[in-house]
C-alpha positions in Angstrom: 0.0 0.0 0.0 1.2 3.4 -0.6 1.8 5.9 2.1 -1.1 8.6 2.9 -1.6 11.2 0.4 -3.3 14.3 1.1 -6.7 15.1 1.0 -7.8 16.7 -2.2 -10.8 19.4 -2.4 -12.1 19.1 -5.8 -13.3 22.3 -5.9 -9.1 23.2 -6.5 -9.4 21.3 -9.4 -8.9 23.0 -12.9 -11.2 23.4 -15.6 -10.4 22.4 -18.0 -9.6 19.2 -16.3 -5.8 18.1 -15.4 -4.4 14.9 -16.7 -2.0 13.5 -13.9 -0.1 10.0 -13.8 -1.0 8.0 -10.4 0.7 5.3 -8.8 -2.2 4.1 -6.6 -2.8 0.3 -6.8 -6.6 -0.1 -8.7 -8.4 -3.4 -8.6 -11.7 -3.8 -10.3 -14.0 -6.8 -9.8 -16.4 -7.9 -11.5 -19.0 -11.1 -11.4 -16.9 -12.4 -9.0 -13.4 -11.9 -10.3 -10.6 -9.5 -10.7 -11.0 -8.1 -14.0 -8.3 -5.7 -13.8 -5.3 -4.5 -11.6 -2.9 -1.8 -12.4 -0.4 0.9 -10.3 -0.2 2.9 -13.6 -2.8 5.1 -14.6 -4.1 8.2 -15.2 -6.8 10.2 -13.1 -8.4 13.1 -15.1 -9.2 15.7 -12.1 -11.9 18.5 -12.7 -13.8 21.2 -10.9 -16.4 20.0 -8.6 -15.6 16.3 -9.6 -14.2 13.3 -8.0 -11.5 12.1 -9.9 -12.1 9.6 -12.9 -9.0 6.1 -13.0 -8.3 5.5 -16.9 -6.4 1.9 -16.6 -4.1 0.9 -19.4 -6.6 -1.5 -21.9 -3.6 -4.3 -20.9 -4.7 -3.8 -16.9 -7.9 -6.0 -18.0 -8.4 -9.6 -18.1 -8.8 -11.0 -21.7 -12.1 -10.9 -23.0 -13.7 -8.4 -19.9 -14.0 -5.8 -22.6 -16.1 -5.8 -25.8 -16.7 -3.1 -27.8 -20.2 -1.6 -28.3 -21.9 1.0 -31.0 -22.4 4.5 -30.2 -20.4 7.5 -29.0 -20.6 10.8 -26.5 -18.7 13.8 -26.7 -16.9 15.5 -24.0 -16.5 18.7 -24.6 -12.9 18.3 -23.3 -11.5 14.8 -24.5 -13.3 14.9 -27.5 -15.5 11.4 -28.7 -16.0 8.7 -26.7 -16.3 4.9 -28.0 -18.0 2.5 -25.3 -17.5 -1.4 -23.8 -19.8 -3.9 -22.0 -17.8 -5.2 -18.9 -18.2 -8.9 -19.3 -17.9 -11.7 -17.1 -19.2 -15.0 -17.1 -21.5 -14.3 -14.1 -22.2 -10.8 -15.2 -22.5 -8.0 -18.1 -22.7 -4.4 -17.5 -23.9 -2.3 -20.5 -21.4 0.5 -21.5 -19.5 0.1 -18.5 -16.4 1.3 -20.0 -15.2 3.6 -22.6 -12.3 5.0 -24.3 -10.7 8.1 -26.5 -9.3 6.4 -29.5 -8.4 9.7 -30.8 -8.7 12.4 -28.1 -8.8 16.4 -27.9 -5.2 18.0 -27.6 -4.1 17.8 -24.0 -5.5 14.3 -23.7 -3.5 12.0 -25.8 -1.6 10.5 -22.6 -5.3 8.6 -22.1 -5.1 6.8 -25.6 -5.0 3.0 -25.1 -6.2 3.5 -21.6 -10.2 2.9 -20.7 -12.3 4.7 -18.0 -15.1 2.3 -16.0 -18.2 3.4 -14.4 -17.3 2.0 -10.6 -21.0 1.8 -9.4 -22.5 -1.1 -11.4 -18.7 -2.8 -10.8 -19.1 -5.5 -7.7 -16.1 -3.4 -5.7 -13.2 -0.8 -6.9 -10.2 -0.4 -5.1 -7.9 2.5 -4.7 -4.4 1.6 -2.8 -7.1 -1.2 -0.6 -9.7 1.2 -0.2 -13.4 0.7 -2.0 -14.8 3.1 -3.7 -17.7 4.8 -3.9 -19.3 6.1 -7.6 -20.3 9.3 -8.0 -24.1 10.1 -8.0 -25.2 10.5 -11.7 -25.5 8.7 -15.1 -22.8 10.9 -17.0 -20.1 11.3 -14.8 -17.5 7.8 -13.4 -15.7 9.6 -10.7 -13.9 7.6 -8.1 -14.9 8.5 -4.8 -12.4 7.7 -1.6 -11.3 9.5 1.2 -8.1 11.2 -0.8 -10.8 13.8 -1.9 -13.1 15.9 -0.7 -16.8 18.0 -1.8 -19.4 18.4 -2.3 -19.3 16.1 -5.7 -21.8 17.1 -9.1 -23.8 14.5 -10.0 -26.7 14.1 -7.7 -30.0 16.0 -7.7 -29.9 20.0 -8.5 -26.0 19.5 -9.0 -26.6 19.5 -13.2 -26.2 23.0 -13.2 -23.0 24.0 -11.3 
């Protein structure tokens, strides 16, 4: 486990949101196994958010992730392609995405995908569970490394 890091307000957070490398150990699990471990990724960290884990597409188990039509747009990494997160106990719809080709400032995220960590059995950041953000659009990561109040739950759209 790493050492203690600081508490984070995400209210200090930029916008438009910071890329930064982390080190933390992340452990995903799904349908009763581990579907992906890493200690390299990238957190993207913006105003009023918790931060959002992008895990190298190698950090997953074979087969976990299958790609899926459709795209969003973020207005600051640009198009968004989608995975279901499969195992063979259990599927979550669109519970991953990507930036193939990202907005300038991004391209450290290319090859790396994002997951929703609410419909995931349990995240884990450096041992600690997470908890998901409130909201459909947004996969922040909460633990007790940051701080709010997060957007994302009711009368939070418009801040």
């Amino acid at each position: 486990m790493i050492a203690s890091r600081p508490v984070e307000n995400v209210w200090d957070y930029p916008r438009p949101p910071s890329i930064e490398p982390s080190d933390e150990n992340i452990i995903v699990e799904l349908g009763g196994m581990r579907i992906a471990w890493t200690s390299t990724t990238f957190r993207i960290c913006e105003t009023s958010h918790p931060p959002t884990y992008y895990l190298p597409m190698d950090a997953f188990a074979a087969g976990v992730l299958r790609p899926v039509r459709g795209a969003t747009w973020c207005e600051w990494k640009g198009a968004a392609s989608y995975f279901d997160v499969v195992t063979p106990e259990r599927t979550v719809a669109a519970g991953a995405w990507t930036y193939r080709t990202p907005s300038p400032g991004y391209a450290d995220i290319v090859g790396h995908v994002g997951i929703y960590p609410g419909p995931m059995d349990r995240c884990l950041v450096d041992g600690e569970v997470v908890h998901a953000q409130e909201g459909d659009l947004y996969g922040g990561w909460i633990t007790s490394r940051v701080s709010g109040p997060f957007k994302g739950g009711p009368g939070t759209f418009g801040w």
